[in-house]
N, C-alpha and C positions, 0 to 999 in steps of 0.2 A: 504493500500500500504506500510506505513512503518513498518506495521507486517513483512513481507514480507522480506523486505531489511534487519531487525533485527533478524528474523529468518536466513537468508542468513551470515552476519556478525560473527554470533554465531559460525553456522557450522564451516567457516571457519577459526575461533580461536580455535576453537577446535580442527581440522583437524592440523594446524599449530602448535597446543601445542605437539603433538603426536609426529610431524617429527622434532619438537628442541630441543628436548627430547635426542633421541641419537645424534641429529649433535653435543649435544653440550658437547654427552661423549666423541663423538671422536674426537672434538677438541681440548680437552684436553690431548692428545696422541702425537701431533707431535713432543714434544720435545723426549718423551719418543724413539719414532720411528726415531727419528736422532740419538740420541744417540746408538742403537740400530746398526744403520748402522756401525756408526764408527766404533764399538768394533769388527764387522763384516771384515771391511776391517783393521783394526790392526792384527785381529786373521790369518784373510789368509796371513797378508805378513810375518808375524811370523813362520807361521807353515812354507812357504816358503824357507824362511831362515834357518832354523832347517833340511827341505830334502836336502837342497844342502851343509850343515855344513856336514851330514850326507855320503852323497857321497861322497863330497871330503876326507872325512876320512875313507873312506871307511867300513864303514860300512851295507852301501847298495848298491847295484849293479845297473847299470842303466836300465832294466828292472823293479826292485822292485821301484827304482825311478819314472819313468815313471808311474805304477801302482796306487801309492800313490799322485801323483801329480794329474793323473786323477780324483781320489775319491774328493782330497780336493776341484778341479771345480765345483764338483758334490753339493758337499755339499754348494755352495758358490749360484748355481744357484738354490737351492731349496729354501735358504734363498730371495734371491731376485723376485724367485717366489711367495712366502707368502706376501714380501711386496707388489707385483704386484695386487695380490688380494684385497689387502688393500684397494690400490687406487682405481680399480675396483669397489669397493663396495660401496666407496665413488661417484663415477660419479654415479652407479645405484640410491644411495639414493638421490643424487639430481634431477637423471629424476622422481622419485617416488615424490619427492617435488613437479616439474613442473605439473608431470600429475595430484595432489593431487587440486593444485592451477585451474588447465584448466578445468578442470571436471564442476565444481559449477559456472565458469566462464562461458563456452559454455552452460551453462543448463540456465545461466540469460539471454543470448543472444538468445536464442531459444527461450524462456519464451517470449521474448518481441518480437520476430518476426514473433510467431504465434499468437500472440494479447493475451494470458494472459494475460497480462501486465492489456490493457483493462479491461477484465473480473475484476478483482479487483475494477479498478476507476470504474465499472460500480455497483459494489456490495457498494461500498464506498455511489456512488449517492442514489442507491435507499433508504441505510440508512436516507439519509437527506430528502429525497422524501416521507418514511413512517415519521419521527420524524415531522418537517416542512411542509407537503405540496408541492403539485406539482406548477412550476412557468414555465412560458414560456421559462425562460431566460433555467432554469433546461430540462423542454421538449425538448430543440434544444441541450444542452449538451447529451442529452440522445441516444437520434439521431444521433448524431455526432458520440459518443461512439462506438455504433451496427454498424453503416454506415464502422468504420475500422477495426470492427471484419469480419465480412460478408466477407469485400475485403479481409483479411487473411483466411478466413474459410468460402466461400461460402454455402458450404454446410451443418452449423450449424443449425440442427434445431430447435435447443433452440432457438438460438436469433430469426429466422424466427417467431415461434410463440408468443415469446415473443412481435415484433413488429407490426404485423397483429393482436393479442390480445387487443395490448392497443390502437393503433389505431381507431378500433373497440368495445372499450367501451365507446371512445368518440363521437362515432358515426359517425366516418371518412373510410365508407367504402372506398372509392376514395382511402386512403392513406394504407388503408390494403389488397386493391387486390393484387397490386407489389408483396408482400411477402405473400400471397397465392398461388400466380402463382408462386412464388418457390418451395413452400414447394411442392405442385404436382408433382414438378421433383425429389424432396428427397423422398414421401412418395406417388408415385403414388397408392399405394391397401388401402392407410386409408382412409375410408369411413368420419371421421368426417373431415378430412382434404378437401375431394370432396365435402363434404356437405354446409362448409364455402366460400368454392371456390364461389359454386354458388350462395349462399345467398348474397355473395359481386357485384358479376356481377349483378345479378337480380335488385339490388338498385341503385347501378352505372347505373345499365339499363335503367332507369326510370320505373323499376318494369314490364320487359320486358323478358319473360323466351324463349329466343332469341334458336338454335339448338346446341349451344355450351353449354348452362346454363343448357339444358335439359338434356347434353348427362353427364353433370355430375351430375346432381340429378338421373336419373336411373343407374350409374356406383355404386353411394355412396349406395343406395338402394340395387343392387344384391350384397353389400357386407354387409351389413347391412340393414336389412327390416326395424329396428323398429329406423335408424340413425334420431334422433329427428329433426334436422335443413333441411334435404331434403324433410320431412313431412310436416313441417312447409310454407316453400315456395310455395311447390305445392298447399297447402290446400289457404293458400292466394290468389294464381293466380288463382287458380279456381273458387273462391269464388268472386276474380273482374269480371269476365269472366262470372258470373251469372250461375255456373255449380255449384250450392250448393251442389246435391247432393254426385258429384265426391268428393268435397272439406271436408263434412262428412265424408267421409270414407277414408281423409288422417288426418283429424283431431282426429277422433277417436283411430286411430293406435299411433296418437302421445300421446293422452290419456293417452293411459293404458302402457306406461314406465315410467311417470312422477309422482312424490310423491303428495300422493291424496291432501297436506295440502301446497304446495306448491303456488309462485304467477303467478305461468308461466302455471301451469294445472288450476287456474281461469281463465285467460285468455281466455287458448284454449278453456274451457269447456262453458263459454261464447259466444264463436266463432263458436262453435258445437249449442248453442241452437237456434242462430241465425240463422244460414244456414240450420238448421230446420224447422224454423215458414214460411223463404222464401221460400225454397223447398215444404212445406204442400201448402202455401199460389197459389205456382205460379203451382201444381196441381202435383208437379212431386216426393211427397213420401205423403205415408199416415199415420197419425200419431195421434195421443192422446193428447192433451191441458190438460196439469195437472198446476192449480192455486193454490199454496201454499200459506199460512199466518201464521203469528205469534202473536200466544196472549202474549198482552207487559206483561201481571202479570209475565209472564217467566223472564223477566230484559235484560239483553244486549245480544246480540246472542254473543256466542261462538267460535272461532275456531273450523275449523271441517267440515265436507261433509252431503249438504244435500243428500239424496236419493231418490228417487221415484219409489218404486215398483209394479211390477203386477203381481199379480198370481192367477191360473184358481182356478176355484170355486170347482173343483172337488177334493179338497184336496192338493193336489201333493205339498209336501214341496218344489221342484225347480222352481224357481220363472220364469214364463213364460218372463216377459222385465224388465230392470231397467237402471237409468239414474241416474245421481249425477252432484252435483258440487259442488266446492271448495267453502268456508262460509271463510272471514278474519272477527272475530267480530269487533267492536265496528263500531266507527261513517266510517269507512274505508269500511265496506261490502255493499252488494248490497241494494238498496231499495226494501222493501215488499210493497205488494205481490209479490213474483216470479213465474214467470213463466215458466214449464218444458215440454219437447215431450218427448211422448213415440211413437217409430216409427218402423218400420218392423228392421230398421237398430240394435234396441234395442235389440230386442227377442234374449235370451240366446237358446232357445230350436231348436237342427238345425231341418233346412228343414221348419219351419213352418213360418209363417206371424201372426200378429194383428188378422186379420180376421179369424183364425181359430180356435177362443176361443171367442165367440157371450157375456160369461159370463168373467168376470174377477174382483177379489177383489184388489181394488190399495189401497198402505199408503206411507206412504213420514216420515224420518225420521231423527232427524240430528246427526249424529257420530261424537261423541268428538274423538274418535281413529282412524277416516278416513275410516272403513271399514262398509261392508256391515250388516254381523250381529250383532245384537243390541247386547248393554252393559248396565251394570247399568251406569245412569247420564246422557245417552241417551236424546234427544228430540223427544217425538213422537208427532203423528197425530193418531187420529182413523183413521182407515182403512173404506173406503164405497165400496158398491159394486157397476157396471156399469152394463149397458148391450149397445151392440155394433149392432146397426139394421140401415142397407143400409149404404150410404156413408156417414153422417151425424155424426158426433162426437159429443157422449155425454158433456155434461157440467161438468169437475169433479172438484170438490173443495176441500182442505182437509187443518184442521186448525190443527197446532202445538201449543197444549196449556196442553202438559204433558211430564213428566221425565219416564225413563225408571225405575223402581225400582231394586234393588239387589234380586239375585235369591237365 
């Protein structure tokens, strides 16, 4: 803030050195400019004197008199026209003063009545908020802050997000809907703005995706399919609602936007194997039980994705299904054995199902780089082959107890 006022100060010593600069050559002129006059009004009563010494001596005629008496007026009011200007010039340069002064003057007063002013104490806080720590007593000054920008700029949507953000990282959806529910009147077409709307209501809800919460997760969706947070809620509420299978296939969409090494694509992908084993279990998707382990001579698991693939026995390098999920190593990643589905939902190849490949080679392998084909440093599994007869799911096992070598 006293940036601010120092930067303001500055200007206008500067602005001010500019305009005392000449006030203060032409101040030094008045004497000059009296004197000036005088010799003016001696000169006219002179020459006066001289036309009518003149006439009466006749040496000029009252015609040529008259003539010459007009010029000297002439010449008397052209003089007094120049000083006219003078003064002129002078009243001009001091409106150029006034306006010079009102300009930075009205720009401070504007500054502070559209809540600038604010904006600064607000940048000032947060310095002390990242150096120090966040304090309650600072929470409510912060609060306070926004609360008289908003009322000068309703329709900021900086500070809008700004306060439904932090709100919401404290886990006070209650306190972030308010400024949700603006921001949909600033930014009704942004899908990620419709997406958080509902995610705030649905928990406010008691996790109740009521026809309001609804009509904004399919709003946030036709404007973005793959809007991660509209994903995410549906895949939840369907997944309470015991509709796993719905709930995989909002899970899955949210999958494949999210960074394979990330904590939020464990998560989901976790979220996906679950509503897997239910869906197989409760009869309503069919799917493959693939049991992973790791031999400890390997040391600590890595960072990185595991994989699980399948592909037909006939050759064909495009892998008929595959599954993954996110690995965080050390004592933080999941307990082994894990275990993975491969489900019709899997199969890369369209048109076709599990069932239409009786034969198929599966391996599971783990990607230090997140992606599907292998690298040197790799963690593999031997590869075993299956065979897939009547409804009954084979047993498949596969142990991680090798590195991928450099090619």
């Amino acid at each position: 803030m006293s940036n601010l006022y120092l930067g303001i100060a500055l200007l206008l010593t500067i602005a001010l050195l500019f305009l005392y600069l000449p006030a203060r050559r032409q101040s030094e002129r008045p004497a000059d400019s009296q004197l000036h006059r005088g010799a003016q009004r001696r000169f006219y009563q002179q020459r006066q004197t001289e036309l009518n010494a003149d006439r009466d001596a006749g040496l000029i005629d009252s015609k040529q008199y008259a003539e010459l008496e007009r010029e000297l007026d002439r010449q008397l009011m052209a003089e007094s026209a120049t000083n006219a200007e003078g003064k002129q010039g002078r009243r001009n340069y001091w409106l150029i003063l006034a306006l010079g002064l009102a300009i930075p003057l009205s720009a401070l007063f504007l500054y502070s009545q559209f809540g600038y002013r604010q904006d600064l104490q607000l940048r000032s806080l947060q310095r002390e908020i990242v150096e120090t720590g966040m304090t309650e007593e600072r929470w409510q000054r912060y609060q306070d802050i926004v609360a008289d920008i908003l009322a000068q700029r309703p329709d900021s949507g900086e500070h809008l997000v700004m306060m439904a953000t932090l709100f919401r990282q404290q886990g006070d959806f209650a306190g972030a809907l308010p400024y949700y529910e603006r921001l949909e009147t600033v930014y009704p077409d942004d899908a990620d703005v419709l997406g958080q709307l509902a995610q705030a209501r649905y928990l406010v809800n008691d996790r109740v995706v009521d026809e309001k919460t609804r009509q904004l997760l399919e709003r946030a969706l036709a404007i973005n399919p793959q809007q991660a947070t509209a994903l995410g809620v549906l895949g939840i509420n369907a997944f309470a609602a015991a509709r796993y299978v719905e709930a995989l296939g909002y899970w899955q969409r949210l999958l494949i936007g999210l960074s394979p090494n990330s904590a939020e694509a464990g998560v989901i992908a976790g979220g996906v194997a679950e509503a897997k084993r239910r869906a197989i279990a409760a009869g309503n998707l069919r799917g493959l039980p693939v049991t992973v382990t790791l031999s400890p001579e390997l040391g600590d698991v890595p960072d990185g994705v595991l994989f699980v693939v399948a592909k037909s026995r006939d050759g064909t390098p495009m892998p008929v299904a595959a599954t993954r999920l996110p690995l965080t190593g050390g004592s933080a990643g999941p307990e082994w054995p894990l275990t993975l589905y491969l489900t019709d939902g899997d199969v890369i190849r369209q048109g076709k199902v599990l069932a239409d490949f009786p034969e198929l080679i599966v391996s599971a392998h783990i990607s230090l780089a997140g992606t599907a084909i292998r690298r040197p440093g790799d963690w593999l599994a031997e590869p075993i082959q299956i065979v897939q007869s009547g409804d009954k799911s084979p047993q498949i096992e596969l142990n991680i107890n090798g590195t991928q070598g450099a090619k």
